[in-house]
C-alpha positions in Angstrom: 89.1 0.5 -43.2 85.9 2.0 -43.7 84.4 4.1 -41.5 81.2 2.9 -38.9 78.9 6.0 -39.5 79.4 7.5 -42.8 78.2 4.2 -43.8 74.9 4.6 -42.6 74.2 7.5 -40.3 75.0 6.1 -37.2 72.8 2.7 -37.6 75.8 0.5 -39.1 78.2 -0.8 -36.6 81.3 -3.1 -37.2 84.2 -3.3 -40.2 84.3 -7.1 -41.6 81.4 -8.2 -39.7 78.7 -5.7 -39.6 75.3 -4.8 -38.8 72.4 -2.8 -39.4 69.5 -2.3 -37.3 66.6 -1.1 -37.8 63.0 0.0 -37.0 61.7 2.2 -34.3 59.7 1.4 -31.0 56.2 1.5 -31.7 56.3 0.6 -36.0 55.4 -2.6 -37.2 59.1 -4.5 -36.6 62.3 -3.8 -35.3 65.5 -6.1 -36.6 69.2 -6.4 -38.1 70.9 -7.2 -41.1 74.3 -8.3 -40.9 76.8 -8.4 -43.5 80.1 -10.2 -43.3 79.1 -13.7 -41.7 81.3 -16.5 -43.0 79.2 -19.2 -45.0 78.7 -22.5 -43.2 77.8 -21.4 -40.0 75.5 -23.8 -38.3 72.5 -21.4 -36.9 69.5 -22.6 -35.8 66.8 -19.1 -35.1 66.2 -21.2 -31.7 70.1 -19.7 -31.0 69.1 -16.3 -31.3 65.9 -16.8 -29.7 67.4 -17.9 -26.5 69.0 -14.4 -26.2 66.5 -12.4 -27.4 64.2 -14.2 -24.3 66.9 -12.7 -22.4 66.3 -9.4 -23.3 62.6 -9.0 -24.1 60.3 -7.1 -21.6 58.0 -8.3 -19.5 59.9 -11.3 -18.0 59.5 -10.8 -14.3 58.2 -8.7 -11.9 61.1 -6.2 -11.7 60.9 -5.0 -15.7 58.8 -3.5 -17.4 55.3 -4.7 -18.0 54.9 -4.3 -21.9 54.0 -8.1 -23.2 56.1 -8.9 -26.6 57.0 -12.3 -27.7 60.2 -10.9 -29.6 59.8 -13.9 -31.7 62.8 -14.1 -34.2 62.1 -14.6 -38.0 65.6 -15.3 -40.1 64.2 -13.7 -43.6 67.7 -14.4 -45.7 71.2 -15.6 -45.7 70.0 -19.0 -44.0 69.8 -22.3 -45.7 69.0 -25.5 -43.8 70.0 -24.1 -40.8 73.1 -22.8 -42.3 75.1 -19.6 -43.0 75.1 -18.8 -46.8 77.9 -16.3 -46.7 74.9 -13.6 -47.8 73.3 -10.8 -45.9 71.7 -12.2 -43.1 68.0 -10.2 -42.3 66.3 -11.1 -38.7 63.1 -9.5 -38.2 60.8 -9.4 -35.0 57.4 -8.1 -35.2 56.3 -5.7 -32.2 52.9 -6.9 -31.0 52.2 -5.0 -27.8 52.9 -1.0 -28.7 50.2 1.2 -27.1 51.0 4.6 -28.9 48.5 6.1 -26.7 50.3 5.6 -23.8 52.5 8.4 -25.2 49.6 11.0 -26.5 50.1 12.9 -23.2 53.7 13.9 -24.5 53.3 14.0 -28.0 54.5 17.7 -27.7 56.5 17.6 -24.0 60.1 17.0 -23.7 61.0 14.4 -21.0 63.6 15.1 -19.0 67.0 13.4 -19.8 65.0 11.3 -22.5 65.8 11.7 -26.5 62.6 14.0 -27.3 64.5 17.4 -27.5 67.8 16.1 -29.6 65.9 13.8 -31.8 63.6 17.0 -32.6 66.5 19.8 -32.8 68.1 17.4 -34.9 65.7 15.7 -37.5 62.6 18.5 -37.2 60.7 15.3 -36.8 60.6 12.5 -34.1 58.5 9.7 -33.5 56.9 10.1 -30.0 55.5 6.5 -29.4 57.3 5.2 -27.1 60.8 7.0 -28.3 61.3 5.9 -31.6 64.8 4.6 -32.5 66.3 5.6 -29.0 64.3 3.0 -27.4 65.7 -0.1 -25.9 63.5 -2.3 -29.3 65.8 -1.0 -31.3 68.6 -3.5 -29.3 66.9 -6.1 -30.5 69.1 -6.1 -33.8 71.8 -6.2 -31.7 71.2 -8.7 -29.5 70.0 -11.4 -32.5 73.3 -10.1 -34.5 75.3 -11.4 -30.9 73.9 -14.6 -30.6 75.2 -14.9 -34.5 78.6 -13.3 -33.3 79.0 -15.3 -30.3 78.3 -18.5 -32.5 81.4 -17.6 -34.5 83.5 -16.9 -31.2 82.3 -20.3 -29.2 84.3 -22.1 -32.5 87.6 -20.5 -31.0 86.8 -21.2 -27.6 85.6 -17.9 -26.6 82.9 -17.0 -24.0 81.5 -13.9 -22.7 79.5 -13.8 -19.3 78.1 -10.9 -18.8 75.9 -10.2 -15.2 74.4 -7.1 -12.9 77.4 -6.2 -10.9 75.9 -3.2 -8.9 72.6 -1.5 -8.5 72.1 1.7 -6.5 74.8 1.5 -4.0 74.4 -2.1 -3.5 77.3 -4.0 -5.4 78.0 -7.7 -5.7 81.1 -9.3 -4.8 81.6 -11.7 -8.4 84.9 -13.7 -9.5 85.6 -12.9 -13.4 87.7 -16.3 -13.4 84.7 -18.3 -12.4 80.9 -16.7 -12.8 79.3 -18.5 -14.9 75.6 -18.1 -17.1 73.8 -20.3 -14.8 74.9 -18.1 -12.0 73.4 -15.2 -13.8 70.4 -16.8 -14.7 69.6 -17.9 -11.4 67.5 -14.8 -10.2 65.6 -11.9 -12.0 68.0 -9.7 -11.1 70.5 -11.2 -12.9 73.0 -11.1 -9.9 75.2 -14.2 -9.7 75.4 -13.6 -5.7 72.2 -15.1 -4.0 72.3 -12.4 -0.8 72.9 -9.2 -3.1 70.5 -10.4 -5.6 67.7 -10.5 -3.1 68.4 -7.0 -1.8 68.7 -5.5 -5.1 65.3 -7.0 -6.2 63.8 -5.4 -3.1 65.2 -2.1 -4.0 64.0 -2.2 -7.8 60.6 -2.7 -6.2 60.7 0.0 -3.6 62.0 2.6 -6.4 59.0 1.3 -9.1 56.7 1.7 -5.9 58.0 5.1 -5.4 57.5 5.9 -8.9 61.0 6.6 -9.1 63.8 4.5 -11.3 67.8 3.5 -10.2 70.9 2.8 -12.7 74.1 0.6 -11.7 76.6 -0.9 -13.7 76.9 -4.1 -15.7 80.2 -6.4 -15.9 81.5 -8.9 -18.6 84.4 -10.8 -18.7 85.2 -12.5 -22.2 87.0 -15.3 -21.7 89.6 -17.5 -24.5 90.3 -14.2 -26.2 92.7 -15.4 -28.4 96.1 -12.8 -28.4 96.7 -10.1 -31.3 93.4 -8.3 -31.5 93.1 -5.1 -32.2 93.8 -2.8 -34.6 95.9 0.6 -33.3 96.1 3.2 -33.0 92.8 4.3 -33.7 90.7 1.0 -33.5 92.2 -0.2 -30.6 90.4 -3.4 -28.8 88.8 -1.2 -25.9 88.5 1.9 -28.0 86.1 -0.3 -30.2 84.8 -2.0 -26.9 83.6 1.3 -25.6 82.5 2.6 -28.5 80.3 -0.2 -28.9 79.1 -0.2 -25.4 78.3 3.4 -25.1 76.4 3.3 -27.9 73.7 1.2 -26.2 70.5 3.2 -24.7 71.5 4.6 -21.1 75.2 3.4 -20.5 77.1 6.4 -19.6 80.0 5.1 -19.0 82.9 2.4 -19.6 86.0 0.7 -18.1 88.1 -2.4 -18.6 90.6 -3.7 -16.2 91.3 -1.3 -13.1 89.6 1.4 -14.6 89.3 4.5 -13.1 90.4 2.6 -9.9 93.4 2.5 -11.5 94.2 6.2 -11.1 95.1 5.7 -7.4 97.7 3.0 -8.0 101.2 3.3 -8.4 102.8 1.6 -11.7 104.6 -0.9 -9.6 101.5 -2.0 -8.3 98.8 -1.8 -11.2 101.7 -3.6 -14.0 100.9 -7.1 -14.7 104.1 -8.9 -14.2 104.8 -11.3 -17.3 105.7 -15.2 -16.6 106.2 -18.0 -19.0 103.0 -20.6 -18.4 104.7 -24.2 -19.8 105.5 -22.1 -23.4 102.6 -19.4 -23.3 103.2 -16.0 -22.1 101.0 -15.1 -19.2 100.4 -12.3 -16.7 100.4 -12.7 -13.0 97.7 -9.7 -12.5 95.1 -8.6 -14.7 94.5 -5.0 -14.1 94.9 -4.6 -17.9 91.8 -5.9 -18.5 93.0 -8.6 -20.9 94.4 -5.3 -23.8 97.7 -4.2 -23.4 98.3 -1.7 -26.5 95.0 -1.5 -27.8 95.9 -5.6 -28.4 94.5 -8.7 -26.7 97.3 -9.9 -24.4 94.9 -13.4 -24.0 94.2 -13.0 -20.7 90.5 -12.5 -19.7 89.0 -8.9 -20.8 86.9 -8.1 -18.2 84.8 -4.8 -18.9 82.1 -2.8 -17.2 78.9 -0.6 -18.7 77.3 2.2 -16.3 73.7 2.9 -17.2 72.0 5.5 -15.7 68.7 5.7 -13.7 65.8 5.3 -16.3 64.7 8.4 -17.7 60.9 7.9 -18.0 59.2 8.1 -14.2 55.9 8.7 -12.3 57.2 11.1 -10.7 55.9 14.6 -11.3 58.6 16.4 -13.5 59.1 20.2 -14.5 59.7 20.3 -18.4 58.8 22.5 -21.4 56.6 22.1 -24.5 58.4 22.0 -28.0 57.0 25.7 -27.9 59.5 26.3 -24.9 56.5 27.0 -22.9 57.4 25.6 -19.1 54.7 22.7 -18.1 55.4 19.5 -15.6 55.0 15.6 -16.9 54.9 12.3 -15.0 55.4 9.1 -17.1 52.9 6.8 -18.1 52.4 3.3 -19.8 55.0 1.1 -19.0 58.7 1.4 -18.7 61.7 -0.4 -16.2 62.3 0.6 -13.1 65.8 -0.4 -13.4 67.3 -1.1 -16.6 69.9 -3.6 -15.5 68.9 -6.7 -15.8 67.6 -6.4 -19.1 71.0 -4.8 -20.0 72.8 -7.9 -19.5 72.2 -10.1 -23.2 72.7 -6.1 -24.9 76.0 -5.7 -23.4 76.7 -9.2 -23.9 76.2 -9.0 -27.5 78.3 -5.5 -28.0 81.0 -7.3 -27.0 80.7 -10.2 -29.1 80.0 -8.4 -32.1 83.2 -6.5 -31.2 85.7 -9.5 -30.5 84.0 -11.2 -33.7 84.9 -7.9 -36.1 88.1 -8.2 -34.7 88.8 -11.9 -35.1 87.8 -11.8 -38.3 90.0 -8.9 -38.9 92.8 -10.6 -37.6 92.2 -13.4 -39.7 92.5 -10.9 -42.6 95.6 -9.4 -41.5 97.5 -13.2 -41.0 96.3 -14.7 -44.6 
């Protein structure tokens, strides 16, 4: 099986189905190619642009303020409106970059940002606007999981992914029944009416305070079909988490109980097994739907923590790439709370995922 990041330093994700972002914050695009996707697909760019809308700033009052269309241009592997078996290139142009917002720190490392390690570690960096370890650069990934997810709704799978907690302030959600229309129904992308409104006032206070808040995103992927996964060392949630803490800011991963878990005794956090009129089902679900490093078929229900956003108003102490000590306080435009926004990224991680391993399986069975 070949290996994700010898392929391409670290921007090539995925075995049988893969992809390839590309492009940095503040160039002239940002996009994916993906390699792998089975010919006949029916794809119309309007699919991927639903998601992409999703995920692009400046959508509501509560994100960041920066004003792109993230329109969606398929450039190959697409003929009328289906998949040609070829590499698929999606490109979006960026329209709205303000590189001088960033002039002020051109030579300043923000705290808990990418400046330093991108610097130590290439003796270059782009300082617009971050570069590659912006959020743009999910972009790819996000039109590559609209692909994905196309490929997973044919075997009756769906992912619904949604803003389970912000700050402190956590909403009650049922994995069995939340659906995208309950996502979609606020800004906040909290499918709990009451919660949702507090955690949009709270987003607020913290961008009028200058200051930013993290919180975690759920998904549950629903349909999974049973035998995927590929131990020991490409186990299901081992490729889940892998995926999912790759994205900008998440910091930290569960399925099932989780860490939760810990403080359970094995009588109590074992799913029972029981025979459903020939199919073999489980009574509990603290697996999280991967028993083994294998889909069991039950619902994998996962969750992403993403920290408070790194760039602030607030005054900061720092140091220069001199190592001389200075202060900085963010400008431009950034999100006070990533979360929302997080939603259609981690949604697509997980479908590119589940779709590398279906088609894996497929492999496997001939």
């Amino acid at each position: 099986m070949v290996g994700w990041y010898h392929s391409a330093m670290g921007s090539t994700f995925g075995n049988l189905f893969r992809i390839t972002t590309w492009g940095e914050s503040h160039g002239d695009a940002v996009g994916v190619v993906i390699d792998g996707c089975p010919p006949g697909l029916e794809l119309d760019v309007a699919e991927i642009q639903a998601d992409l809308d999703r995920r692009r700033p400046g959508q509501s009052e509560i994100t960041t303020q920066r004003r792109e269309s993230d329109r969606a241009e398929i450039l190959s592997g697409v003929f009328e409106e289906r998949t040609l078996g070829t590499p698929i290139a999606i490109s979006v142009r960026n329209e709205d970059a303000k590189g001088k917002d960033y002039e002020h720190m051109k030579s300043v490392f923000r705290p808990s940002h990418a400046d330093y390690t991108y610097q130590a570690k290439y003796g270059i960096r782009n300082w617009k606007g971050g570069g590659r370890a912006s959020a743009r650069e999910t972009i790819g990934r996000v039109a590559a999981g609209a692909v994905a997810s196309k490929i997973l709704a044919a075997e009756g799978v769906e992912i619904v992914g949604y803003v389970k907690k912000v700050w402190t302030l956590e909403a009650p959600v049922d994995t069995e029944t939340v659906t995208r229309q309950d996502v979609e129904a606020n800004i906040a992308r909290v499918p709990d009416a009451a919660m949702a409104e507090r955690i949009i006032d709270r987003i607020k206070q913290a961008r009028k305070d200058g200051d930013s808040l993290g919180g975690v995103v759920e998904a549950v992927a629903r349909g999974v079909p049973v035998g995927l996964g590929e131990p020991v060392f490409d186990k299901l949630e081992a490729d889940l988490a892998r995926g999912l803490l790759s994205l900008p800011a998440c910091k930290g991963f569960e399925i099932g109980s989780g860490f939760a878990g810990t403080e359970m005794t094995g009588s109590a956090h074992n799913d029972p097994f029981y025979n459903d009129d020939g199919r073999i089902r489980t009574r509990t679900n603290h697996s999280g739907g991967v028993q083994g490093g294998i889909s069991n078929g039950e619902n994998i229900v996962i969750k992403a923590a993403f920290k408070p956003t790194a760039t602030i108003t607030k005054q900061q102490n720092t140091v220069d790439d001199q190592g001389n000590e200075t202060t900085i306080a963010g400008r431009g435009r950034h999100d006070p709370c990533v979360l929302p926004r997080a939603v259609p990224m981690v949604e697509a991680m997980v479908a590119l995922v589940l779709c590398d391993h279906l088609l894996m399986q497929r492999a496997l069975q001939g």
